[in-house]
N, C-alpha and C positions, 0 to 999 in steps of 0.2 A: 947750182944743182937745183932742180927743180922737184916740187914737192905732188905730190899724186895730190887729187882732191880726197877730202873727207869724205865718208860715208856715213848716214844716218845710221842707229844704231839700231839694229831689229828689234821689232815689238817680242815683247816675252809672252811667249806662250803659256794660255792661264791652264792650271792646271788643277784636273778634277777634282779636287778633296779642297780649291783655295774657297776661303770665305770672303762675302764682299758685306761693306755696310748698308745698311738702307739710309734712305733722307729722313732727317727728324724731325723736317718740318710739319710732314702729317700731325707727329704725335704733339708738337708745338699747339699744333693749330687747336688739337682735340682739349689739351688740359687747358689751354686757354678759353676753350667755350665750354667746359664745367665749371673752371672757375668764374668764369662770369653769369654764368646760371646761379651757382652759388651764391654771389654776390645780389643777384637783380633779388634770389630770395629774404637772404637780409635785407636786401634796400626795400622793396615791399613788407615786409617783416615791420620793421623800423618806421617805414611810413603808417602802415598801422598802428602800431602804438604811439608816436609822438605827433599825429595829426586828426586821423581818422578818430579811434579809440582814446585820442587822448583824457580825453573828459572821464570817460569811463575807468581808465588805470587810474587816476587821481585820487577818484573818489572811493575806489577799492583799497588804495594804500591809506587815503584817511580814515577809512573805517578801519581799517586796524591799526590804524598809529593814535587813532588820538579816540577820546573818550567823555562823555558827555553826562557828566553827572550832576543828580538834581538838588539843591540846596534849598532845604523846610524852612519856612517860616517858623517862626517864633510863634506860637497860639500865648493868643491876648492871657493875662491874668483876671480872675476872676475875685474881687476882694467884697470884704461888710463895709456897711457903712465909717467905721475906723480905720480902715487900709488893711484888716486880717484878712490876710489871703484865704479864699474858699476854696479856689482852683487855679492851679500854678503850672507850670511847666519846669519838667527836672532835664540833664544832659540824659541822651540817648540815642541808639543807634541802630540801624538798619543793618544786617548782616547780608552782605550781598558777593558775589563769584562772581568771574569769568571761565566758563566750562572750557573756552579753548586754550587755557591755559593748563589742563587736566589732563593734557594728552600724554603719550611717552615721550613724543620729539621733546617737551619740556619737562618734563618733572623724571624719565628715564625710566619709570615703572608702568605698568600696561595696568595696572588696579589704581591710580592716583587718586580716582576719585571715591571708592569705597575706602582707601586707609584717610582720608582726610575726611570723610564721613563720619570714619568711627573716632576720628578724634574731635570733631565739632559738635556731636550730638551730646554728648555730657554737658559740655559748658552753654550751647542754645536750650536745650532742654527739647529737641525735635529729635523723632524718629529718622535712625539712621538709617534705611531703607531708604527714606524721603530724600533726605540727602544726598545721597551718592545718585540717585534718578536724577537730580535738579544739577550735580555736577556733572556727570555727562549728556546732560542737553548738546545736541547735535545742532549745531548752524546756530548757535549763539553766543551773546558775548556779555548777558546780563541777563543776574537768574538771584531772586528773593531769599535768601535761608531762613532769615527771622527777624523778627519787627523787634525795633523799640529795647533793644539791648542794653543793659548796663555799662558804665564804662568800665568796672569790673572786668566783665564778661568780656571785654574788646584786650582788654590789658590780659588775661587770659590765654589768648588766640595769639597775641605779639608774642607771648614767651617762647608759647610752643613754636611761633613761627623761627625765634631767633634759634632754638632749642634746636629744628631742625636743621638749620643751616649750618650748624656748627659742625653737628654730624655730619652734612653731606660735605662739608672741606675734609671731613678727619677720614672720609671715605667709609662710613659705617651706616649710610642712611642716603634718605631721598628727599628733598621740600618738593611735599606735598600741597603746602599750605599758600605758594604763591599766588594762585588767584583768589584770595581770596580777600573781602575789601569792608569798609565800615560806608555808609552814608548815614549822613547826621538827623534823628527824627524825635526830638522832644518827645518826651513823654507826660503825658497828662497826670498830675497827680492832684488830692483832694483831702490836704492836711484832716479834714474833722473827721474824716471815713464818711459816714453815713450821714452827717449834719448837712443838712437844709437840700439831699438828695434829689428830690421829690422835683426842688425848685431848680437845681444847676443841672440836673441832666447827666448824660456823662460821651465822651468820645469814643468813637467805636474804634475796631480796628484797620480800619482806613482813614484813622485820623479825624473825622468829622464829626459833627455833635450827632448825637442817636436820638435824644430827650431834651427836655429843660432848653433852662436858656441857652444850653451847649449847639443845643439843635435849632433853637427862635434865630440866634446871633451865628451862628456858624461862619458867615461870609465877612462877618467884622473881627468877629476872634481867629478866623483861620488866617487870614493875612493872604499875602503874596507868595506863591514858592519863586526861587531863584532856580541860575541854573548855572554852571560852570564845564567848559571843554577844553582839556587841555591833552599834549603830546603824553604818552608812555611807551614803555619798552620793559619788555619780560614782568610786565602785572604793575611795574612802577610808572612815578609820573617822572616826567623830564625837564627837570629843575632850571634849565636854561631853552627851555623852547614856550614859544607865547605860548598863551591862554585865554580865553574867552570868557569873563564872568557878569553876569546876570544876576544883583545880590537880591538875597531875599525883602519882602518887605513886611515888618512886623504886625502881628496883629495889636487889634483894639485892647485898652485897660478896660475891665467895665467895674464901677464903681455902684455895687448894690444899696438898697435903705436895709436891708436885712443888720439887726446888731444881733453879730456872733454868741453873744451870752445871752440872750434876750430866747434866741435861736433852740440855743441847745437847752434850756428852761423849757422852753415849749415842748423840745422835744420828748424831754426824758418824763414829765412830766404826762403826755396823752401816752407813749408807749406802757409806762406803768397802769397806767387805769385803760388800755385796750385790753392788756394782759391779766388785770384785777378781775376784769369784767367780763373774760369772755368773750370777746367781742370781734367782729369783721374787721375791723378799723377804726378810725378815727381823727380828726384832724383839730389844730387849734391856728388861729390867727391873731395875729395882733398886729392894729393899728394906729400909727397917729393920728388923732381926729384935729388935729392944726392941717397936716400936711397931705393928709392922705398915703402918708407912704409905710408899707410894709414892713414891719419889726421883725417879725417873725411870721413861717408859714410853714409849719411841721404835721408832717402826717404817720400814721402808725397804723400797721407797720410799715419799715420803709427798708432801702437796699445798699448795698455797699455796690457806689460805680464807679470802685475798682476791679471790682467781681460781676459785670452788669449779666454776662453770658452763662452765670449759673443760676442766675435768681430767676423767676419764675415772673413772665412777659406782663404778666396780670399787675405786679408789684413795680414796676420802670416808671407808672409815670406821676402825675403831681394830684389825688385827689381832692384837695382841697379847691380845685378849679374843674377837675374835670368829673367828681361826683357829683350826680343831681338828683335832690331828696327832697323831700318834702318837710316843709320846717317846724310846723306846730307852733306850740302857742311864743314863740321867739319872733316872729311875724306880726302877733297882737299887735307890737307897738307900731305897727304902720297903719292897721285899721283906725287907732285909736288917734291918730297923727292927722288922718283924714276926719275925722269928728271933729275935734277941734280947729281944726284949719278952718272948716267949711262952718264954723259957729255953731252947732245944730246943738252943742253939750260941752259940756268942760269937765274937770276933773271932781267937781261939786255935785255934779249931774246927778240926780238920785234913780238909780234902774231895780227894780221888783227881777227877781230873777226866781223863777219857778225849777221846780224838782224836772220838768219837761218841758221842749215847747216842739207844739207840731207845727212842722212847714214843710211844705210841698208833699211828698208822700212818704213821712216819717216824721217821726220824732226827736230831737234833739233832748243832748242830757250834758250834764258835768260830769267831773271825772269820781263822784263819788253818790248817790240818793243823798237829798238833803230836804228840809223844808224851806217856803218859803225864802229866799235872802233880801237882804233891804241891802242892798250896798252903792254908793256914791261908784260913778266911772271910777277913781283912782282905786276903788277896791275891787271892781271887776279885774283892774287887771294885776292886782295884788292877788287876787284868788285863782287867777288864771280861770275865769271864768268864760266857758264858751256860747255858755247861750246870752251871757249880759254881753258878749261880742258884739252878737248876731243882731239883739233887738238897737244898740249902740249904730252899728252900721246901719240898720234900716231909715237912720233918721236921715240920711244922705240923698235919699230920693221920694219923691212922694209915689214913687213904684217902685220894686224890685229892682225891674231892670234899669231904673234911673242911678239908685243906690251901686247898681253892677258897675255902673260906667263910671261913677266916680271914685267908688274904690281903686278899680283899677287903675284911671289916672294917677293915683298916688303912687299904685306900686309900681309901674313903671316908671316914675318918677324919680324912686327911691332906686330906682336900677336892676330892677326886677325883673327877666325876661329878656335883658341886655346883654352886650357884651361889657365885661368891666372893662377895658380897653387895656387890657395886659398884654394884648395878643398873645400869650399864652398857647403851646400847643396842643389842641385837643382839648380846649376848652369848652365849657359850656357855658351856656347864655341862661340854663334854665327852661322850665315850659310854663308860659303863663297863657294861656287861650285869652282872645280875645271873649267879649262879657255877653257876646250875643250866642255864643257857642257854651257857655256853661251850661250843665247839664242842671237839672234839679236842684240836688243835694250841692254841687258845686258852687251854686247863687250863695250860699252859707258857709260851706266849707272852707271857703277862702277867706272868711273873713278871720277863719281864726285857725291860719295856718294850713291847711290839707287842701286838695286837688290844684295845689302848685308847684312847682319845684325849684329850687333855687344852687348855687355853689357856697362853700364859705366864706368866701371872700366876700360875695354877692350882701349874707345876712353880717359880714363883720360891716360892710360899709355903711349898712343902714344905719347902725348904732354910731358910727363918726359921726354921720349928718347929723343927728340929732344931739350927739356933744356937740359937735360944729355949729350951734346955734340956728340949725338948719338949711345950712350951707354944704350940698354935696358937693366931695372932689374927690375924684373919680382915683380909684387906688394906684402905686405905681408901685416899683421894680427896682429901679434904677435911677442914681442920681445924677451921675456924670460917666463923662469917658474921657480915656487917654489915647490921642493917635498915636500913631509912628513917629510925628514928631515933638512927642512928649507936651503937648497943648491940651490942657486940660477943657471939658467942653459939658457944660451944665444938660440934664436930661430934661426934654420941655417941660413945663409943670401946667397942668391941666389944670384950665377955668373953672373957678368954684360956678357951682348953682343951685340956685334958693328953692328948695322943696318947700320948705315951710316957716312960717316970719319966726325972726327970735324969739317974740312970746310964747308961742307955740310950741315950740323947741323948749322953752323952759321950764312949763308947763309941762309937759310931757316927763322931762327930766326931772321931773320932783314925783310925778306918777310910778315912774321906772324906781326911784331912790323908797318911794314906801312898797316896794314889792321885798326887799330886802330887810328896810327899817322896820315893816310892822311885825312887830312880836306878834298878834294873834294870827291874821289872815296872810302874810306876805312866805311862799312861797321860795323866795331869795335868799332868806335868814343866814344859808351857810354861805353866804360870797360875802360876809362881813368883815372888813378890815379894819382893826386898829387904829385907828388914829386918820383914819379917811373915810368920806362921805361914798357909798357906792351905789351906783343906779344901775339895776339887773333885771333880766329874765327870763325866767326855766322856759324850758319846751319837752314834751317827750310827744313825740306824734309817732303814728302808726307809719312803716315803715314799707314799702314797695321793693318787696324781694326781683335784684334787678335779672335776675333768670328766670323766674315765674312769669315775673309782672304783676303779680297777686299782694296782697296784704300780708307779710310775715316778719312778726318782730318787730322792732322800736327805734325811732331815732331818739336820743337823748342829747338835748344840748343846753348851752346857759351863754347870754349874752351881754355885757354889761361893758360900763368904761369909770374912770375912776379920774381923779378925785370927782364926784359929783358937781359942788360947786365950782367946779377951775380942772376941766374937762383935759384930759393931757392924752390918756392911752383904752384905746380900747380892747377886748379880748374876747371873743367866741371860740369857743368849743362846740363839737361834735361825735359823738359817739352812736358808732353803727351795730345794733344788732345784740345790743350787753346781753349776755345768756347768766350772769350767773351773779344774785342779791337783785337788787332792785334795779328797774329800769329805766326808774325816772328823771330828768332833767336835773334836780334840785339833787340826787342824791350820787350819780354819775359824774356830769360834767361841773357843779357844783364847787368841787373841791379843786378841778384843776383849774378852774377859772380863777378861782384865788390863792393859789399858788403861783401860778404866773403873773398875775395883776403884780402880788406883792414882789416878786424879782424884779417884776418890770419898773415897778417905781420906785423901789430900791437902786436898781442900776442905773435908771435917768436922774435918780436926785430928784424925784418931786417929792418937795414938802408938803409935810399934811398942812393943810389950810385953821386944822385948830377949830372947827365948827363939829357941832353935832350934827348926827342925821336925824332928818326930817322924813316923818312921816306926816301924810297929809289922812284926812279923816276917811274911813274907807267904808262905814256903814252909817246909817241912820236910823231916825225912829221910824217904825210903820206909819203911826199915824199921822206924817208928815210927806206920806207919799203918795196919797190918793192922785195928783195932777199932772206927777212925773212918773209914771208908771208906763213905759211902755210897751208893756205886757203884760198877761192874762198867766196864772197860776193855772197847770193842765197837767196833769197826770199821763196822761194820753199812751199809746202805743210805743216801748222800746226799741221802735227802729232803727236809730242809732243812738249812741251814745258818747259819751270820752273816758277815758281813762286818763287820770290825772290832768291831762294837755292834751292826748290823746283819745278820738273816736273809739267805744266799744267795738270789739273784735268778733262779736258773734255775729252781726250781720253787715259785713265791711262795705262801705262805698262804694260801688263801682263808679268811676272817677273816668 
């Protein structure tokens, strides 16, 4: 049986309401080229930051990961001649933030920085306004609260720090106090307070010397700062990530000649008689006349430079170097120094000294009307006589101005007009005119003290040379130093030089010991010690008010070294301006000169030598002075005069 063929099967008819799919490939194709756009934006993206930019992301994420803080030197110590520290360094601490750690994102309160203000300001002792401005410094990441901190004060800020965190785990509070950080900044301290002030200066607050040696040595006492960077996270540092340190490097030891008791003798001793007397100031010196170096150099009044920013600018610095007055008859002994050097008279010399003497366009007087005097040079300047000076000097030259130029030689000599080489800051050198420039009155005047000016240091050095057998050495400061690497190193010591031979010196030294020793005529009487020879003497000269410029008021001073025979230490005094008892040399600085003499030799252990003092003869008979006379008895016109040491005050020198 045979089969019919098959038929294909009819297409089905689509019908209106059928749905059909579309191809997906469009949509394939589409999300495929957003997400490749996507992607080329990361892959640019990424290429920007890990190639282009990369240098720049680095150093963005280093500056906020990691932190760069600076580490003080040590400032050198400042000691006496014993190793007593004058000025030291104590632990201390710079109070320093991070503002962006102030934010809310960290601390969770939007005021972080005014509540950790008001809790900083009690214990810094700073204005809490100030504070909260300095925590929210914008774009910073390092801001100052307060200098020079206690560790106290730091231990203080931990408590409160742990105090708050405690709270914020117990969920009752917020740390506020996370950025907030110590850096280490010694603090300057000056165990005696106000002792030898004048001379050490003191640190400002930036750390550097303002004054004194603090400010001469700055760059050997301040040292090296360091510096250290290391990783942090949330205000802390990160105990296991490197670090970069940079240690500091310490400053210099400096080892002064100052002795601390010697020091504080001086001191207390011109404060009491500035204050006895009324007076502007005042200063005392004491030196070794071996060594040239500085015992003591106290001035009155003087300042506490722990307090430098309250005391009054005028009081900061050292006047014993940087006042310059006119010395009075304490200068005698350099005229008298050049007499004898130059042979013209000796201490035997017999000088007629009249009630007057007229030269140039005035008259010269002593410091009292007297008649005639018959006295030997050693009693001219036992009497502090200025017009037996004047005729004394004129032997110097067979002119005036021959006499001008050799005087002067001396006193420059003697370091008069110099710098003492202390380098000292704001020191003076003095004013000494050259001798072709002296006016009239000034041909004379200098010979016995007035129209020159000198420092203390300047008239204490005269008096060493002349203990010193006439050997100047030039004053100093300082004896050694200590570096950083603990190597102790001697301070250079300055070449003696021979002003005048040792006879001369000696001679001179037994003239100086009868101003003291002579019962009748010697002016020095009160600088007598016990059991020791002393060679002294007064000055009160007319005083150059430094605001006027004019004559007003007194210097009064007394200068002397002691033992006499076996020369150890010397000491000058100076008193500016005494308003209240007497003004004179002998009765002012008098008492403190031997007050301090005796501490002073007391403290070094110098024995009395066991000799009496000597007085050399200091008057003669008239009628054994007709040959040596040189000078004319004159009454003449009171155009000037002196006062004790001191020029009459009614018609003052124009100088």
């Amino acid at each position: 049986m045979s089969r019919a063929p098959s038929r294909a099967p009819a297409p089905r008819r689509r019908r209106p309401d059928d749905l059909r799919l579309g191809s997906p490939r469009p949509r394939l194709r589409l999300v495929s080229l957003a997400l490749t756009l996507v992607m080329l934006v990361f892959a640019a993206r990424l290429v920007q930051v890990q190639v282009v930019d990369a240098a720049a992301y680095t150093e963005h994420a280093s500056s906020n990961r990691y932190v760069t803080v600076p580490l003080a030197a040590q400032r050198g110590d400042i000691t006496d001649r014993n190793g007593t520290a004058l000025a030291t360094t104590v632990d201390a601490y710079d109070i320093i933030a991070d503002p962006t750690l102030f934010t809310r994102d960290i601390t969770g309160v939007d005021d972080a920085p005014e509540q950790a203000a008001a809790l900083l300001a009690p214990i810094l002792g700073e204005d809490e306004e100030e504070l909260a401005g300095l925590l929210a410094t914008p774009d910073s990441q390092y801001v100052l609260l307060a200098r020079q901190q206690t560790p106290q004060a730091w231990r203080q800020i931990t408590d409160l720090r742990r105090a708050l965190a405690e709270r914020e785990d117990a969920g009752t509070g917020h740390q506020v106090l996370t950025g907030v950080f110590r850096e280490r900044n010694p603090k300057r301290v000056y165990p005696g307070g106000d002792l030898a002030a004048g001379v050490l200066g003191f640190v400002n607050g930036e750390g550097r010397g303002g004054a004194g040696l603090e400010a001469q040595f700055d760059k050997e006492l301040a040292g090296q700062d360091g510096a250290i960077r290391y990783a942090q996270s949330g205000g802390r540092r990160v105990p296991t990530a490197d670090s970069d340190e940079q240690p500091p490097v310490p400053g210099t030891d400096m080892e002064l000649t100052l002795d601390r008791d010697i020091q504080w003798a001086a001191q207390r001793a011109i404060e009491a008689q500035v204050e006895e007397s009324a007076a502007d100031g005042g200063y005392v010196v004491v030196q070794d006349v071996r060594t040239g170096e500085i015992l003591a150099m106290a001035n009155a009044p003087g300042f506490d430079p722990h307090d430098y920013a309250r005391t009054d600018p005028a009081l900061l610095g050292n006047p014993a170097l940087q006042d310059a007055y006119e010395p009075g008859s304490t200068s005698k002994v350099i005229s008298m120094a050049a007499v004898l050097q130059e042979g013209v008279a000796s201490s035997g010399t017999h000088v007629t000294v009249p009630n007057r003497l007229p030269r140039a366009d005035r008259a010269f007087a002593d410091d009292r009307d007297h008649e005639t005097l018959h006295l030997t040079l050693a009693g001219v300047l036992a009497r502090s006589s200025n017009i037996g000076t004047i005729l004394a000097v004129e032997r110097l030259g067979d002119t005036q101005a021959e006499a001008n130029e050799v005087l002067h030689s001396y006193l420059t000599a003697f370091g008069i007009g110099r710098p003492t080489g202390l380098g000292f800051p704001g020191e003076t050198r003095g004013i000494l005119a050259d001798p072709e420039d002296w006016n009239a009155s000034q041909q004379y005047t200098v010979a016995f003290g007035q129209g020159l000016s000198l420092n203390a240091v300047q008239a204490a050095s005269v008096y060493s040379t002349v203990a010193n057998g006439g050997m100047r050495i030039a004053p100093t400061l300082i004896r050694g130093t200590t570096g950083a690497d603990g190597r102790y190193e001697p301070w250079p010591r300055p070449e003696p030089d021979r002003v005048i031979s040792k006879g001369t010196a000696e001679e001179l030294t037994a003239m100086l010991e009868t101003v003291v020793a002579d019962d009748e005529l010697g002016t020095g009487k009160i600088a007598r010690i016990d059991g020791y020879r002393v060679a002294g003497k007064t000055g009160t000269s007319n005083r150059v008010d430094p605001e006027t410029g004019r004559y007003h008021g007194y210097t009064a001073s007394f200068a002397g070294f002691a033992p006499a025979d076996d020369p150890r230490i010397t000491v000058y005094c100076a008193v500016q301006n005494p308003t209240r008892d007497s003004h004179s040399g002998s009765q002012v600085c008098g008492p403190v000169f031997k007050e301090v003499m005796e501490f002073s030799l007391k403290s070094l252990r110098v024995a009395p030598t066991g000799a009496e003092p000597q007085a050399l003869p200091a008057t003669f008979e008239p009628e054994d002075s007709a040959a040596d006379t040189p000078g004319t008895p004159d009454a003449g016109d009171p155009g000037q005069a002196a006062d004790g040491d001191a020029p009459r005050r009614e018609n003052d020198p124009e100088e």
